[in-house]
Structures are given as structure tokens and as C-alpha cells.
C-alpha positions as CSV (number, residue, x, y, z in Angstrom):
1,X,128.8,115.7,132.7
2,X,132.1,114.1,134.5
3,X,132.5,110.3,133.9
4,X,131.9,109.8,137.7
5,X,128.6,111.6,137.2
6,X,127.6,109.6,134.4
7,X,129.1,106.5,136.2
8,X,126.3,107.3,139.1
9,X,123.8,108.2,136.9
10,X,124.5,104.6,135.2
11,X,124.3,102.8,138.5
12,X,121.5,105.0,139.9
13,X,119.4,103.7,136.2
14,X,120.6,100.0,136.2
15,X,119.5,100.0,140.2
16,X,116.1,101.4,139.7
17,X,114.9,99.3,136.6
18,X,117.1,96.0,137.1
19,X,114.1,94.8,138.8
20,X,111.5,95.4,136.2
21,X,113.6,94.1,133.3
22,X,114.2,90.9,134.7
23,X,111.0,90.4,135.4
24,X,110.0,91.0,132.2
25,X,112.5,88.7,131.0
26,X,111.2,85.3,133.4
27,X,107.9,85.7,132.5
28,X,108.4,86.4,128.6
29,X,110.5,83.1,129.0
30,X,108.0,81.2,131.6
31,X,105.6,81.9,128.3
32,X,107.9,80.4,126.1
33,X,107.9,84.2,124.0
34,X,110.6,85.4,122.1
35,X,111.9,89.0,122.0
36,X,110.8,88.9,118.6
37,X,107.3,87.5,119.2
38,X,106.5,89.9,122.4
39,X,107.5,92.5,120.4
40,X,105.2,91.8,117.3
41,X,102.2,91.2,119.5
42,X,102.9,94.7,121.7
43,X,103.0,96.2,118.5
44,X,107.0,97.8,120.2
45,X,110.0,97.8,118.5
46,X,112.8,94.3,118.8
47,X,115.2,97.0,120.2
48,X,113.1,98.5,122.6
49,X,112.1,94.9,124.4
50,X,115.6,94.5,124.5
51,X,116.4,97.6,126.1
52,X,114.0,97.0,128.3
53,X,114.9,93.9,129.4
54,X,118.7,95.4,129.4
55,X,117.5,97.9,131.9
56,X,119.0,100.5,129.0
57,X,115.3,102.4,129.5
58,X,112.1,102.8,131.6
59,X,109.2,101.6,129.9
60,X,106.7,104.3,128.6
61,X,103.1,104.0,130.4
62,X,101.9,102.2,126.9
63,X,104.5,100.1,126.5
64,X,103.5,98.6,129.6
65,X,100.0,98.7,129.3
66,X,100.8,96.3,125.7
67,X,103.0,94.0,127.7
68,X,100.9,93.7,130.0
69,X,98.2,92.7,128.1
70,X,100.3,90.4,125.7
71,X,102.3,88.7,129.0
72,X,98.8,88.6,131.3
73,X,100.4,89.9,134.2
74,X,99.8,92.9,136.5
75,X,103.3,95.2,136.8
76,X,101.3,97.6,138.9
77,X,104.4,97.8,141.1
78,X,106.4,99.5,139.1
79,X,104.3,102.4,138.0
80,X,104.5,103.8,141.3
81,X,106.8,107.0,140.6
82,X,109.8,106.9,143.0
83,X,110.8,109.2,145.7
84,X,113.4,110.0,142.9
85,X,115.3,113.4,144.4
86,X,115.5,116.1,141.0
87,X,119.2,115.5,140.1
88,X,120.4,116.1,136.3
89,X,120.0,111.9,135.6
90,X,116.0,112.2,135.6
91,X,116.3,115.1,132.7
92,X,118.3,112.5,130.9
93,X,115.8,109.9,131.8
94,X,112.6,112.0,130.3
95,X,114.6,112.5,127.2
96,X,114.9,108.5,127.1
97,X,111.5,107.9,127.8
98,X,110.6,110.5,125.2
99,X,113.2,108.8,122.6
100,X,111.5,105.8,123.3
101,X,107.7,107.7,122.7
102,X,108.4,108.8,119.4
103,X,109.9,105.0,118.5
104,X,107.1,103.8,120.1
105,X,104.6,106.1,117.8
106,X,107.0,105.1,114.5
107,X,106.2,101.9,115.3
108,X,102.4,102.5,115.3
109,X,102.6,104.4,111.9
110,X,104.6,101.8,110.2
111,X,102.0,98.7,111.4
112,X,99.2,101.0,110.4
113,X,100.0,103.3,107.9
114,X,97.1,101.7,105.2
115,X,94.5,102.3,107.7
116,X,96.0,106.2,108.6
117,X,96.1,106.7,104.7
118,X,92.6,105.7,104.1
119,X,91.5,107.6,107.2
120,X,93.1,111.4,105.7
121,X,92.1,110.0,101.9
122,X,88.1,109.6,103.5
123,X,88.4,112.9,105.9
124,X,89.9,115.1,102.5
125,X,86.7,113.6,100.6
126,X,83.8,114.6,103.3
127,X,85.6,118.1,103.8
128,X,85.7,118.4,100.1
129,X,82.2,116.5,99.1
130,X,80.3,119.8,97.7
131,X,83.7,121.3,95.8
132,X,84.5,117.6,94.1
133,X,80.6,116.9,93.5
134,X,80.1,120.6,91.9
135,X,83.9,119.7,89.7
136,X,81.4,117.0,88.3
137,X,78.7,118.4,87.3
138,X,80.3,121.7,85.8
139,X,82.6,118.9,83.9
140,X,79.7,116.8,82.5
141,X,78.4,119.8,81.7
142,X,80.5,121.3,79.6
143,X,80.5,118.1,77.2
């Protein structure tokens, strides 16, 4: 891609989400929230509030959802997909958005990786119950 065209795609992204990340921004401050503390209660990544608020991304449909929750506001506005025309910037965009998924899901993982761990740990035991029970008994058996 030329610099112009990544110039306009630049402009094009910093014109369609300069609304939403400053509005994020006065109300996180009107609540008296730092990045850090939004982030922690969303459950997102520091980085990803600040990109956010830096217009640097679109935020994914959860992230949303948890700053809505966490700021008590409605951003119903901006979840209304845009009369955007198919140019080579919204590829570029969808990888973004899909960067910014799989951060999201790291994020889950690593805030509830003891609860994931027990969850496989109890699933292996009920698929397994008759192999481990019968691994008992033929041990104690054998004594």
C-alpha cells in the first residue's frame, strides 16, 4: 500500500472512531477511573483502553458490552455499522478488530486460568469415572 493510501486509510480510522474514544475518555474521567482501573474491572487489556481511547482501534462488540457495564452508560450509537464503502482499509480494520479478539480472549485466560484448569481437570474425571474407578479396584486387588 502507497504512503498516501495508508495516509487516507489513517485519516479515514482516526475520523470514524475520534468520536467514540473521546467519549470514552470524558466519562472514564467524569467517574474519576483510571486506564488502569477501567481496564481491571472490564477484565481488557491497559493497552487496549488506551488504544481505544487513542482511536488506534474499534472496540470489539465485548469490549463494549464490559465498558459499558463498568462506565453505566449506553454507547448504542456507535454500534450502528457505517455506510463504510468496501475499500482495502476495512480488511485492515477486521484484522485489528481480530488482533484485538484474541488479546481480548488472552486476557480472559490469564484472569481465569484456575477456574479453566479445574473445569478440564473435573470434565477428564467424569469422562474417565469407570476406567479410573475399575484402575482401583484391580489395584487393591492385586495386594
Amino acid at each position: 500500500m502507497s504512503s498516501f493510501c495508508q495516509g487516507i486509510f489513517q485519516f479515514e480510522r482516526a475520523y470514524l472512531y475520534m468520536e467514540f474514544g473521546a467519549s470514552v475518555k470524558e466519562i472514564r474521567t467524569k467517574l474519576n477511573f483510571s486506564q488502569k482501573e477501567l481496564a481491571e474491572q472490564t477484565g481488557l487489556t491497559l493497552r487496549t483502553i488506551q488504544r481505544i481511547e487513542n482511536n488506534e482501534v474499534k472496540p470489539s462488540l465485548h469490549s463494549l458490552k464490559e465498558m459499558e457495564r463498568v462506565l453505566k452508560t449506553d454507547f448504542s450509537e456507535f454500534k450502528k455499522t457505517t455506510d463504510a464503502k468496501p475499500y482495502e482499509f476495512n480488511v485492515t480494520l477486521k484484522i485489528t478488530d481480530m488482533n484485538q479478539f484474541i488479546a481480548d480472549i488472552k486476557t480472559l485466560i490469564k484472569n481465569n486460568w484456575k477456574i479453566i484448569l479445574w473445569l478440564i481437570v473435573i470434565s477428564f474425571l467424569f469422562s474417565n469415572y469407570e476406567a479410573i474407578k475399575a484402575g482401583f479396584i484391580d489395584g487393591w486387588n492385586s495386594k
